[in-house]
N, C-alpha and C positions, 0 to 999 in steps of 0.2 A: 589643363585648366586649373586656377589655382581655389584650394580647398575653399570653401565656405566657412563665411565663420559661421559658428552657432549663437542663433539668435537669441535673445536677453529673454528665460522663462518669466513669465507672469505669473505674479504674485495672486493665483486662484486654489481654490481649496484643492486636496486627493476629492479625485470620484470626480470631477468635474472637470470643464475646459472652458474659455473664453465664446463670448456670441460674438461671430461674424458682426464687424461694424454696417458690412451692405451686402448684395448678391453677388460681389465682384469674385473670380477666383484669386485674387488677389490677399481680395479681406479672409476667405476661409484659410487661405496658406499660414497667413500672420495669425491665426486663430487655433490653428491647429500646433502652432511653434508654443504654445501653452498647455498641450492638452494632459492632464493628467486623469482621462479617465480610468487606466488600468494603472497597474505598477509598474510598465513598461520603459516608462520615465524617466525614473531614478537610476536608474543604472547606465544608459543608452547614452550618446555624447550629445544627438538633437533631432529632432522628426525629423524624417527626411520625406519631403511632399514632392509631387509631383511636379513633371516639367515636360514644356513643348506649347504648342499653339494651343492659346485658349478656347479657338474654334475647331477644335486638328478634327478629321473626319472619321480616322481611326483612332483608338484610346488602348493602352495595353497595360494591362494588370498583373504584377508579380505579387510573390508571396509576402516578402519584409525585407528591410534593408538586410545588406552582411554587413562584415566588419568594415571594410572600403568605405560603403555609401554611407554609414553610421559616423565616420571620420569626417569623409568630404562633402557631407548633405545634400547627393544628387543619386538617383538611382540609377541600378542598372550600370556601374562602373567598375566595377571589381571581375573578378574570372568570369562568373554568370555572363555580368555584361558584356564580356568581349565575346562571349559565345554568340549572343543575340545581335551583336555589330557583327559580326562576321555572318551571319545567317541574313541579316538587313542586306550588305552587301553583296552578296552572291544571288540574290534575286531582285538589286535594281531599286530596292525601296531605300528612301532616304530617312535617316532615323529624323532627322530634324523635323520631319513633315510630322512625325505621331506626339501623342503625349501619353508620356512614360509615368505609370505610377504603382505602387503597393497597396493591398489591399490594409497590408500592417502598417503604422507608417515608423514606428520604433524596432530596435534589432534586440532582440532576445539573444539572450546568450549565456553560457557558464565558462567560466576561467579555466583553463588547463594552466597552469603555469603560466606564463605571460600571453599562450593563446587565445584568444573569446573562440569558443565554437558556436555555431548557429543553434538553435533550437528552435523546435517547432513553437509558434502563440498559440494555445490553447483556447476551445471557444467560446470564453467569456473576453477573453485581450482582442479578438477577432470581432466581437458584439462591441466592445468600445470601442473600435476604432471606425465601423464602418460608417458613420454618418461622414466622416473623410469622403471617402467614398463614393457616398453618394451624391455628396455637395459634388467631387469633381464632375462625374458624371453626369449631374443634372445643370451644371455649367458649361462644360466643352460643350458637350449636346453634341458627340459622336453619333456615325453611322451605324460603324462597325466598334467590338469591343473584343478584343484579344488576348485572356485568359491563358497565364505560364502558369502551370502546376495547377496543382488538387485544392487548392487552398482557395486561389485565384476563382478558380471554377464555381465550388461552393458557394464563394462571393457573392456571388453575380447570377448563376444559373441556378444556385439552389442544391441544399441540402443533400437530394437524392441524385444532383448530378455526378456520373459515374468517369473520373476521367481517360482510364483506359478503355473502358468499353465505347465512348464515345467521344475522344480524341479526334481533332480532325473533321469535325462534321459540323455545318451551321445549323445555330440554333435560336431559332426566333426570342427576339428581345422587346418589352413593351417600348410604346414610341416609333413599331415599325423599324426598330434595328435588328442588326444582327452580330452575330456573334462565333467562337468557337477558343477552343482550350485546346493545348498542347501540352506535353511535359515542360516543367523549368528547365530551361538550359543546364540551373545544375546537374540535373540526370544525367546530362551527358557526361561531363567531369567527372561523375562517381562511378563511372562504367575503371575496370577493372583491366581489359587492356585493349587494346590499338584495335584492331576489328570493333570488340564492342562499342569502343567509344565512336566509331566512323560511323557503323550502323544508326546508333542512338542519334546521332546528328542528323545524317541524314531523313530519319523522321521528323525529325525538329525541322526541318528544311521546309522537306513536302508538308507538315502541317502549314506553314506560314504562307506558303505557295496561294494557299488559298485567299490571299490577300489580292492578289492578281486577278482573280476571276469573283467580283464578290458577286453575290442572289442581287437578284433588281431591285429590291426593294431598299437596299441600301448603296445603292447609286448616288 
């Protein structure tokens, strides 16, 4: 698919972003392509917002763009996302069906010599950004909501959500949804060699497994 281009920033102050022209996720996307509430901004090539069916029933949450999705303005495309395409396809879900988004919507990052490395957004760049967030969420109007990493988790379930002690397990969401968190697929990439890295996926697997079998109440 060919890159995106980066959408033309609006001319609104630091500390602030553009208001949504309507409830559409349309208008919050083109809203968000301005947002300068952190300094996350300035450095980053363009938000990269979410994608997938405006109505999709599952909604899934990563941490921030990488260097890939910061390029090409789509998440979930770079090594991560081939991890999570290949865990889609080996249990039968079609990634088309979800809508894919970051709870960050800009890629943090420090220069190594012509590298960007990733960095963690600290939680005030995580407090600017989540009204993103929540608009998507309160616009798909998912069933289910499926939480990569710590961050994601946080998000969504809250502060004192623990993600390895409670990886893998649903967890009631207002509006009668549900939910659960897994590691980022990066973890698995940052496993160290071949066994570790099988095993690490394979949790990654069986967490998402549970997508197969969701509680009734998000039916």
């Amino acid at each position: 698919m060919a890159t995106r281009k980066p959408p033309r920033r609006r001319a609104v102050p630091e500390g602030t972003a553009p208001e949504p022209v309507d409830d559409s996720l349309a208008a919050l996307r083109d809203a968000a392509a301005g947002c300068k509430r952190c300094p996350l901004w300035k450095p980053a090539t363009q938000v990269v917002f979410g994608e997938g069916p405006a109505r999709a029933r599952i909604l899934v949450v990563g941490e921030q763009p990488g260097d890939a999705e910061d390029l090409e303005g789509r998440p979930f495309v770079g090594p991560s996302g081939r991890q999570f395409d290949r865990a889609l396809e080996e249990l039968g879900i079609e990634r088309s069906r979800l809508y894919v988004t970051n709870a960050v919507k800009h890629f943090k990052f420090e220069r190594r010599g012509k590298v960007r490395l990733h960095k963690s957004p600290n939680p005030s760049e995580q407090r600017a950004c989540r009204l993103w967030l929540e608009g998507e969420l309160a616009r798909v109007r998912p069933r289910i909501v499926v939480c990569l990493g710590a961050i994601a988790a946080r998000n969504v379930f809250g502060t004192t959500f623990r993600l390895m002690r409670q990886r893998g397990t649903w967890q009631p969401l207002p509006g009668g949804r549900a939910g659960f968190a897994t590691p980022h697929p990066s973890a698995v990439l940052r496993q160290r060699d071949t066994t570790s890295r099988e095993a690490a996926y394979r949790g990654f697997v069986g967490d998402l497994a549970l997508l197969l079998e969701p509680p009734e109440e998000a039916l």
